[in-house]
C-alpha positions in Angstrom: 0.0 0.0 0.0 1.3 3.8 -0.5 2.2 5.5 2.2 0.1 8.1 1.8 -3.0 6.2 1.6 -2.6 4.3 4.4 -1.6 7.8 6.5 -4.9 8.9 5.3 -7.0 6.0 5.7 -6.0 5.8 9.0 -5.7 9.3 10.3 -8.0 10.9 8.3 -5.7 13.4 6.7 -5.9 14.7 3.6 -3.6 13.1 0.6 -2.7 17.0 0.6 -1.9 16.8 4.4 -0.3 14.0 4.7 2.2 15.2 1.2 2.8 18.4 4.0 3.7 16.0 7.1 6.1 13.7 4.6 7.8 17.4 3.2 8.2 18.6 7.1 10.0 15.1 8.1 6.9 14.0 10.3 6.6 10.6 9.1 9.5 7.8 9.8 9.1 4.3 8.5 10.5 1.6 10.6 12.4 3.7 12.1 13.9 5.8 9.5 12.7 9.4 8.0 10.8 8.8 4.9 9.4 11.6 2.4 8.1 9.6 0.2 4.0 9.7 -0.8 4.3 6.6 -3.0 6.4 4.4 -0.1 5.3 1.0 -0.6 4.3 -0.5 3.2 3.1 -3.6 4.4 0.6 -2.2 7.1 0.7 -5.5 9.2 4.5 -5.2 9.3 6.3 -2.0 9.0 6.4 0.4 12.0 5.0 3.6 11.0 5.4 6.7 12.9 3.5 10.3 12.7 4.8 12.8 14.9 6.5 10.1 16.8 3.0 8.3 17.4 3.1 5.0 15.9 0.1 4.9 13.3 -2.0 1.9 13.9 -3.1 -0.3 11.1 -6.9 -1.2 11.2 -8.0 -2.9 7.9 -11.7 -1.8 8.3 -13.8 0.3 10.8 -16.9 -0.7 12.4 -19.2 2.3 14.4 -22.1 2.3 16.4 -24.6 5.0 16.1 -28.0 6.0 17.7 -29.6 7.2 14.8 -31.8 10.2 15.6 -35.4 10.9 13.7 -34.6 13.1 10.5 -31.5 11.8 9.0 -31.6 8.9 6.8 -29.6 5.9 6.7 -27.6 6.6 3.2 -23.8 7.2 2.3 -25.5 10.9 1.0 -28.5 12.4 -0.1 -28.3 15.5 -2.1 -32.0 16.8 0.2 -31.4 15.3 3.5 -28.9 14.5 6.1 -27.7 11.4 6.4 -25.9 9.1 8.9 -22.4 9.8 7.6 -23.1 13.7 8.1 -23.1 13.2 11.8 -19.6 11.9 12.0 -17.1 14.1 12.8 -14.8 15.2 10.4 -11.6 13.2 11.5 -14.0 10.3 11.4 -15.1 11.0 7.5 -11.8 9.8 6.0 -13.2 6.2 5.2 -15.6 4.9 2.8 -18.2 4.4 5.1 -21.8 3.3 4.5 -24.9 1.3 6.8 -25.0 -1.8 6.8 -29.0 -2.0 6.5 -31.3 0.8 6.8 -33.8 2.6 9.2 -36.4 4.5 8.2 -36.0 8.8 8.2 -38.4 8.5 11.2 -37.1 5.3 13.2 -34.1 5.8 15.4 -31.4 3.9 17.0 -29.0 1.2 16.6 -27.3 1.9 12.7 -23.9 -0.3 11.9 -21.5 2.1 9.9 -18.8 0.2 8.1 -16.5 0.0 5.2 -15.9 -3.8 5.0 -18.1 -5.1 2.5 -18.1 -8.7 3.2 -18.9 -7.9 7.0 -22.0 -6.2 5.7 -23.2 -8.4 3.2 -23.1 -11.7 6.0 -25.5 -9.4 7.9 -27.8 -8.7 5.2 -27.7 -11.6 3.3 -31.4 -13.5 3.5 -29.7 -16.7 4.2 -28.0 -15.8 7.4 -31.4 -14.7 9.1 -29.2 -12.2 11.3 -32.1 -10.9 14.2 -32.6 -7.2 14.4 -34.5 -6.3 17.8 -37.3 -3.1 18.1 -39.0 -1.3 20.5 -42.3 -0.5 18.8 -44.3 2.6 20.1 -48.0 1.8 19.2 -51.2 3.8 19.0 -53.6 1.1 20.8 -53.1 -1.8 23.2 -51.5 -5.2 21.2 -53.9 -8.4 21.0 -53.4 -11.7 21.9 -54.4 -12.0 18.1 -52.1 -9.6 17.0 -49.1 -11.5 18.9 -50.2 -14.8 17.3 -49.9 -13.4 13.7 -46.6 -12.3 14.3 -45.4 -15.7 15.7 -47.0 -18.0 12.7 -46.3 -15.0 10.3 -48.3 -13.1 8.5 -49.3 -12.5 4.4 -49.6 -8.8 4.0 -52.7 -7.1 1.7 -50.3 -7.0 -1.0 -49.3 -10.9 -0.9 -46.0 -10.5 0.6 -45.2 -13.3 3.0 -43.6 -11.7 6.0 -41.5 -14.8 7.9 -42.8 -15.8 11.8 -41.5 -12.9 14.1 -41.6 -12.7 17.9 -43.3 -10.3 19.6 -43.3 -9.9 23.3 -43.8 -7.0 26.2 -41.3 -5.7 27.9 -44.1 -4.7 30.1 -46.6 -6.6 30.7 -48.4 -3.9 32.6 -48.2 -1.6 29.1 -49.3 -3.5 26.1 -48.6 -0.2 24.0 -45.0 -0.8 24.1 -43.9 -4.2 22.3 -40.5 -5.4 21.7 -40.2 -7.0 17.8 -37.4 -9.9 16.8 -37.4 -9.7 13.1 -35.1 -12.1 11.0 -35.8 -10.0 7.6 -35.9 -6.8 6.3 -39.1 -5.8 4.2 -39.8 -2.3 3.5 -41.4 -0.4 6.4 -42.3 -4.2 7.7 -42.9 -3.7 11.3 -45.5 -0.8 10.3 -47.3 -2.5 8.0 -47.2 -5.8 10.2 -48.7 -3.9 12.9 -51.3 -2.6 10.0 -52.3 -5.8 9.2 -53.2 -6.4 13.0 -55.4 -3.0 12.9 -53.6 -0.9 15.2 -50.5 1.6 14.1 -47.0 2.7 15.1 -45.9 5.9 16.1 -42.2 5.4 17.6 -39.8 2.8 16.4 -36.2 2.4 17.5 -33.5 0.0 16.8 -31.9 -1.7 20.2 -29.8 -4.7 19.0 -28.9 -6.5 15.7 -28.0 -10.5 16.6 -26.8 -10.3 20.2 -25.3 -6.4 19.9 -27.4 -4.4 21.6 -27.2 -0.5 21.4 -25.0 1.0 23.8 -27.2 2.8 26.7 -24.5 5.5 27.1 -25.0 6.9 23.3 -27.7 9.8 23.1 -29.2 10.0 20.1 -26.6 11.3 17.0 -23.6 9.7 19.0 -21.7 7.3 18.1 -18.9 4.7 18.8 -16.5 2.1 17.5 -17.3 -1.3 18.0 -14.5 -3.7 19.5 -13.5 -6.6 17.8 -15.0 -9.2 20.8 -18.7 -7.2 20.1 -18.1 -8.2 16.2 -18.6 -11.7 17.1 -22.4 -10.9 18.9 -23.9 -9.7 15.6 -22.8 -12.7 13.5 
């Protein structure tokens, strides 16, 4: 890899930066100075140094966020602001994008990553990865309503929606559900829910697989992920 890709891949420099830090003598390569933008490393052997920090090599990124109402889960949107505008700007320097999507008006748990692979397993339909809501609804759920979701459900317009589980984190409040899904159809939980007769006005993310969203965030925060918490999604 050049050396100035991986300085700004990993520092989130500028390629115009980092060609500044090599000119001033701020970079040394195992050990020696190195001016060099096109330097060809090995990032999981040489020693690199910037401003006598050694510059960790982290092949991909994985962040947490607690997606607030209003912004939209895309890479951009040339209307509205998405996911990737509430990083902060040292954090920008990767190609980033959400692995999966919430609706503009759902919030919490969104995965931001830029290994590809990591994001299709998720996805894929074959892997059945469980993505976990709390569901705000306008009237009290049925014992009906928690039975459809269980076998599963065809919706009016002959979509077959796979058995989900639905439970209450309450017992006492049967306006607030918690929903396990195992699939991803457009605005599914909604129109699940409107099959049932009764409709949702909150929605938030709290967990995909065994991940669950980090209590500490407030909504529009946002954290990296450790590599032992990578192993609870898949």
């Amino acid at each position: 890899m050049r050396l100035d890709k991986f300085l700004s891949n990993q520092t989130g420099l500028s390629r115009k930066e980092v060609k500044e830090l090599l000119r001033r003598g701020g970079v040394t390569v195992n050990g020696k100075g190195e001016k060099s933008a096109d330097r060809q490393i090995d990032p999981e052997k040489d020693t690199v140094l910037s401003g006598g920090k050694q510059v960790l090599y982290k092949p991909y990124i994985y962040i947490m966020m607690n997606k607030p109402v209003g912004v939209v889960s895309a890479s951009r949107d040339p209307k509205e602001k998405t996911v990737l505008d509430l990083l902060a700007p040292e954090d920008r320097h990767r190609e980033l994008f959400p692995a999966g999507r919430l609706d503009k008006d759902t919030t919490g748990f969104v995965l931001l990553t830029d290994d590809g692979d990591f994001a299709h397993r998720i996805l894929a339909p074959g892997k059945h990865v469980p993505k976990t809501y709390l569901v705000g609804l306008a009237e009290p759920v049925t014992q009906a309503c928690v039975d459809a979701f269980s076998a599963g459900m065809t919706l009016a317009n002959g979509e077959v929606c796979r058995p989900a589980e639905l439970t209450l984190p309450d017992p006492e409040n049967r306006q607030v559900t918690q929903v396990v899904l195992r699939e991803g159809m457009y605005h599914q939980i909604k129109r699940m829910f409107g099959a049932c007769g009764n409709r949702v006005i909150s929605l938030k993310r709290t967990k995909i697989g065994n991940l669950p969203l980090d209590q500490n965030l407030e909504e529009g925060a946002y954290r990296e992920i450790l590599h032992k918490e990578l192993e609870q999604i898949l």
